[in-house]
N, C-alpha and C positions, 0 to 999 in steps of 0.2 A: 729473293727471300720474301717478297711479297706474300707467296703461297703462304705461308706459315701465317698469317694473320687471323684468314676466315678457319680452319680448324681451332685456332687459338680461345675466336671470341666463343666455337661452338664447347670446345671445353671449360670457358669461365663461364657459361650460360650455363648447360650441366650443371656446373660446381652448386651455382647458388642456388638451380631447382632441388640439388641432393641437399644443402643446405635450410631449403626453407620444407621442404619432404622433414626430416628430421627437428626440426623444431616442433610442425606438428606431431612427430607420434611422441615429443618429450613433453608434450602440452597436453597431451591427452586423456589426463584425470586432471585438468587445472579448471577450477570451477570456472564458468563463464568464459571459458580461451575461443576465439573465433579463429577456424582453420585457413590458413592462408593457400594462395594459388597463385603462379606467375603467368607472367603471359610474355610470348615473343616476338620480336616484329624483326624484318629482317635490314640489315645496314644499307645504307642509299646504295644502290647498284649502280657502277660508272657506265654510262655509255663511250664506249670506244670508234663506233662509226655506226653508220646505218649500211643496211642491204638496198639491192637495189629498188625497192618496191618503196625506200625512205626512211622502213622503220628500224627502231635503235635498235642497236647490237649490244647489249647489256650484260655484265658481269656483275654478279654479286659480290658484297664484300665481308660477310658473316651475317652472326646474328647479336641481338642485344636484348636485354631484359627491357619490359617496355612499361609493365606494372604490376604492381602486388595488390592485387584484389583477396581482400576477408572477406568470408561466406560469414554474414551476421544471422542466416534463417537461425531460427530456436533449438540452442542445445533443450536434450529431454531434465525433465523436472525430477528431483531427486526429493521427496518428502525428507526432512531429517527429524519433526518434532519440535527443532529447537526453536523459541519463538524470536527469537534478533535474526532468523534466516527469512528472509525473502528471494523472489525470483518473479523477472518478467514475464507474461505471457504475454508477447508479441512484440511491438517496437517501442524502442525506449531504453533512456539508459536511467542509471541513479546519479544524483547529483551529490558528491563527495567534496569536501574541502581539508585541506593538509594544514599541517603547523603553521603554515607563511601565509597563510588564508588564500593564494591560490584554489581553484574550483578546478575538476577535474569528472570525467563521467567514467562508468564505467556498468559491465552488465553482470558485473559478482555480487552477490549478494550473502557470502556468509558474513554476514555482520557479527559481532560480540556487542559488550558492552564494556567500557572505560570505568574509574574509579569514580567519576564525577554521574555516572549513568546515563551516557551518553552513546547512543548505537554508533560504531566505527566498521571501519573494514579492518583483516589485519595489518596492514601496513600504519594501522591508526588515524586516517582521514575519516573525519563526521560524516556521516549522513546526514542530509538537509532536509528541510522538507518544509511544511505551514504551521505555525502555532497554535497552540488552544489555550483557551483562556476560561475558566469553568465547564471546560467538557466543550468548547464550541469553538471548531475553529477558522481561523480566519485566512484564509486565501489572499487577503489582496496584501497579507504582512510580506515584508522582505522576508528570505529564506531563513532558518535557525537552525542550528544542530537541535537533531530529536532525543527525549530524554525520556529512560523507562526506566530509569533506576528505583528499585525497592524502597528508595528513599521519599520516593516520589508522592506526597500528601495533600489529602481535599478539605477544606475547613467546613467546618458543618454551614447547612442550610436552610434556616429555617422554613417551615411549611407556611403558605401563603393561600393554595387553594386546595380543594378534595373534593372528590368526586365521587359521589357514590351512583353506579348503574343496578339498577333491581327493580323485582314486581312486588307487588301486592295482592293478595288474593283478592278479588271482589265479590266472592264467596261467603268471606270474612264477617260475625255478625257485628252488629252495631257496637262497642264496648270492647270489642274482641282488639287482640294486638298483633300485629304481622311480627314477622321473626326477625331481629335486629341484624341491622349493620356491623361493623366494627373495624376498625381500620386503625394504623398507627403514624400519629403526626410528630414533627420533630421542632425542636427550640432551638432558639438559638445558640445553645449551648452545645446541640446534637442529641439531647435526650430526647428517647421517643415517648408516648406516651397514649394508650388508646383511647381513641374519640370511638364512642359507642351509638347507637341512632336507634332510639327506639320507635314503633307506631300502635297507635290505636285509632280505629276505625270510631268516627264521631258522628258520622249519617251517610248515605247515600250518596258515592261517589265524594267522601269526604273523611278525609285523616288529619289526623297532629302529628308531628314529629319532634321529638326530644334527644338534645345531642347533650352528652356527660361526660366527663373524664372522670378517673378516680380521685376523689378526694385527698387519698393521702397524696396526690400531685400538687396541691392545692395547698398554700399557707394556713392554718385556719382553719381548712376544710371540714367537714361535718357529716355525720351519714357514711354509708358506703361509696356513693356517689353526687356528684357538683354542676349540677345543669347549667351549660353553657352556649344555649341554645335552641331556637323552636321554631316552630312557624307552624301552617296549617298548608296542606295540600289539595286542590280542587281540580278532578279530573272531570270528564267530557262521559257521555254516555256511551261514547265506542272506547275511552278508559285510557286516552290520552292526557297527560297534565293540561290544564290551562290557565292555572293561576299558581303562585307560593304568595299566601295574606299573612298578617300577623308573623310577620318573620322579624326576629329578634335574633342577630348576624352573632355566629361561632365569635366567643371572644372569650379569650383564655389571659388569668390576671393571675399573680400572686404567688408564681408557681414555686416551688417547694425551692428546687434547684438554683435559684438566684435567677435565671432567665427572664431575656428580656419578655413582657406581655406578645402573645398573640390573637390577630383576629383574620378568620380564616374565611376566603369566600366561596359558595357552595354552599349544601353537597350536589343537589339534583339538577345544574342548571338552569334556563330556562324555559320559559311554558313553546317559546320557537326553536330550542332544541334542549326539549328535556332530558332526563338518565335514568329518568322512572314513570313506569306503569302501573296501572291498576287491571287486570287482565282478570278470568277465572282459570288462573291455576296457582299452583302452589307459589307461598311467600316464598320469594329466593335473591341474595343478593348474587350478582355475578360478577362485578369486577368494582376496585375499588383503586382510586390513586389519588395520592400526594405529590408536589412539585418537591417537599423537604427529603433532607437525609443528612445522615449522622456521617461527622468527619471521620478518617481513616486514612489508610496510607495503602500504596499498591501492592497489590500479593499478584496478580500475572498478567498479561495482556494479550494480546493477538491480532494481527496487521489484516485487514478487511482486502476483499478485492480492490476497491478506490483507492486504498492510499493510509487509509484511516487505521491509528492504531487506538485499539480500546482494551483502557484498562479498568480490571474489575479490581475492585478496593477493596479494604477488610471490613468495610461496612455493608458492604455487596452491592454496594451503588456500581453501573459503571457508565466511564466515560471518556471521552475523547483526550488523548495526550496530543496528539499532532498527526497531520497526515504528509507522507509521503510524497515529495514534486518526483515526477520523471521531464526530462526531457527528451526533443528531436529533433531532427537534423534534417535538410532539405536532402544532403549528399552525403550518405554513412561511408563512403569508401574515400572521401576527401577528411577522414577522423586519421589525426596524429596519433601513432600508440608511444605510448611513454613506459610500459612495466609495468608490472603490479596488476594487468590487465585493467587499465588506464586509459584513456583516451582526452586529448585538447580537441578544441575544433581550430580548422581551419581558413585562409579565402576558398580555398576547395568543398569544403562540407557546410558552410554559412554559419550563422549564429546559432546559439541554441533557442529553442524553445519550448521555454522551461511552462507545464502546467501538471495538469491531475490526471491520475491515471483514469484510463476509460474514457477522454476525453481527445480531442483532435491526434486521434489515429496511433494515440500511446493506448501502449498494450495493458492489460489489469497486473495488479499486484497480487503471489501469491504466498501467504505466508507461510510459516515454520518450511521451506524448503529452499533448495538453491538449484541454477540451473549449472546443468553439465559441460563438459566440452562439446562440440559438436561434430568432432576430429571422425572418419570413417576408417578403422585401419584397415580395413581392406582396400577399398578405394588407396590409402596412404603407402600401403604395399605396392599397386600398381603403378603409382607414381614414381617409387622408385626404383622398379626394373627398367619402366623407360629412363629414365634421369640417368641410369648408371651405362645404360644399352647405349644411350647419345656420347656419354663422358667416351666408350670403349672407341667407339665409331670415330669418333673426333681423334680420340689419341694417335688409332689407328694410320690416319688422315696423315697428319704428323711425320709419323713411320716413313709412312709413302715418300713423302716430299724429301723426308731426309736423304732416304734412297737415293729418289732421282739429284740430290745436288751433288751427293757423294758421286752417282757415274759421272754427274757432269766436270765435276774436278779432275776425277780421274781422265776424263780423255784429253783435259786441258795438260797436265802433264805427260 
């Protein structure tokens, strides 16, 4: 009855290739599912004697499944729009944590969001990632669940510095005024309020400059406008700055709104890296910035290649919520699957090592999309003509042997 063994293993080998053939083509729209593949090795073969040359006379004794190797290359990216959907481009998984705070990875990425604003998978496990703390975040913090809820709110910030970049005509006659500034600074309260820069030309490579808020900003205020402001400018005769004299430092008091006073520093830098010129062409400011902005609450975000998600606010500031950790694996095919398209590590697959995308050999993050399965049905067809072409052979096998015990009984009686 021996015979009946090695057909036997070659039918329960079959079984779980038709088995695991069918998981993948049931997996085959499951975001992120990695296609599985068996592999077989054959069962120690007895030697029963050797020929005469010494070497062994060997019988097989079936076959057995030896491993389940997952193809982890990159299912295709599926754009969806939605901005909680992310997907890897290349290796790397996401770092999720479950209700029992267990940590778990995995490479799905249709995230939602929780009551609390908190990005999940559906099975409801957080995504982890770095924190941010006024838009800046911090890498060396322990992991957090990431949070993008509409609830999500920046306290205002007051302006500290402004910068204004521009020329001056040197064309300009003596008396004469270059074309103003104007830019909007913020209090501590969030109110904005425009700082204006006016100039006139005073000699020969030589200006004033006048910085004013509106008056009615101003407790008290008087006139149209509130000079809070000045200095004198000295450029070079090829019309580079080399001096700011008679500078009397932006300083804003009294303001209408209750806020706290400000004194702002700036606007043209310094004479060893200024932000204005005296050229012959036309007066023209070209770019103007504040460090302030006015509190708000998140209106949308969107996840950067690195990791980084940025939210723009209702004030139009935007800024960093958290970014993204992935982690990797020395040995991705020593990864436990759990469900859910889930993965533990193992002693087989080492620890994780968890950092930032784009960074030791973890793939970029991409957002509003998710990746696919990676399942081939044609290839997965193919797999199971043979799978089922083995299962026949085997049964077949079987047949046979039944056959011969049954003549052998019969000639016994």
């Amino acid at each position: 009855m021996g015979s009946f063994s090695s057909p036997l293993s070659g039918l329960m080998a079959a079984q779980e290739q038709l088995q695991t053939v069918s998981n993948n083509l049931a997996n085959m729209n499951t975001d992120g599912y990695k296609d599985q593949t068996l592999t077989f090795a054959d069962i120690f073969a007895q030697t029963g004697s050797t020929n005469g040359a010494g070497d062994p006379m060997q019988t097989g004794a079936g076959v057995t499944v030896s491993s389940t190797v997952s193809n982890f290359t990159e299912g295709d990216l599926n754009a969806t729009g939605t901005a909680s959907n992310m997907a890897i481009s290349g290796n790397g998984f996401f770092v999720t944590q479950s209700s029992d705070g267990s940590v778990q990875f995995t490479r799905t990425g249709d995230f939602t969001t929780n009551d609390d604003g908190q990005l999940t998978s559906p099975s409801g496990d957080l995504l982890m990632g770095y924190p941010a703390v006024d838009g800046v975040v911090n890498t060396s913090a322990p992991l957090q669940a990431l949070q993008v809820g509409t609830g999500v709110a920046i306290p205002a910030q007051a302006s500290t510095t402004v910068t204004i970049t521009a020329n001056l005509d040197s064309d300009d006659a003596v008396g004469g005024s270059g074309t103003s500034s104007s830019l909007p600074v913020y209090d501590s309260l969030g109110s904005a309020h425009t700082l204006s820069v006016s100039y006139t030309k005073t000699g020969a490579n030589t200006w004033t400059y006048t910085v004013t808020v509106p008056s009615t900003d101003i407790t008290g205020g008087k006139g149209t406008n509130t000079t809070v402001g000045s200095g004198q400018l000295n450029f070079s005769d090829a019309g580079t700055l080399t001096s700011i004299t008679n500078v009397v430092p932006i300083s804003i008091s009294n303001l209408s709104d209750g806020a706290s006073s400000m004194t702002l520093s700036g606007p043209f830098g310094t004479a060893t890296n200024p932000t204005i010129t005296q050229t012959a062409s036309a007066d023209a400011t070209s770019a103007t910035y504040t460090d302030g902005f006015s509190g708000g609450t998140l209106s949308t975000y969107a996840v950067q290649p690195n990791g980084i998600i940025e939210g723009t606010f209702s004030s139009g500031k935007t800024l960093a919520l958290g970014q993204v950790a992935l982690a990797s694996f020395a040995n991705v095919q020593g990864l436990v699957a759990t469900g859910n398209n889930n993965y533990l590590p193992s002693a087989a697959s080492g620890s994780p090592v968890i950092g930032l995308a784009g960074t030791g050999g973890r793939g970029t993050v991409v957002g509003g999309s998710v990746e696919e399965s990676n399942v081939d049905i044609a290839a997965e067809f193919a797999k199971l003509i043979v799978a089922q072409q083995a299962y026949s052979a085997n049964a077949k096998s079987i047949t046979t042997f039944n056959q011969v015990s049954q003549a052998t009984l019969q000639m016994i009686q």
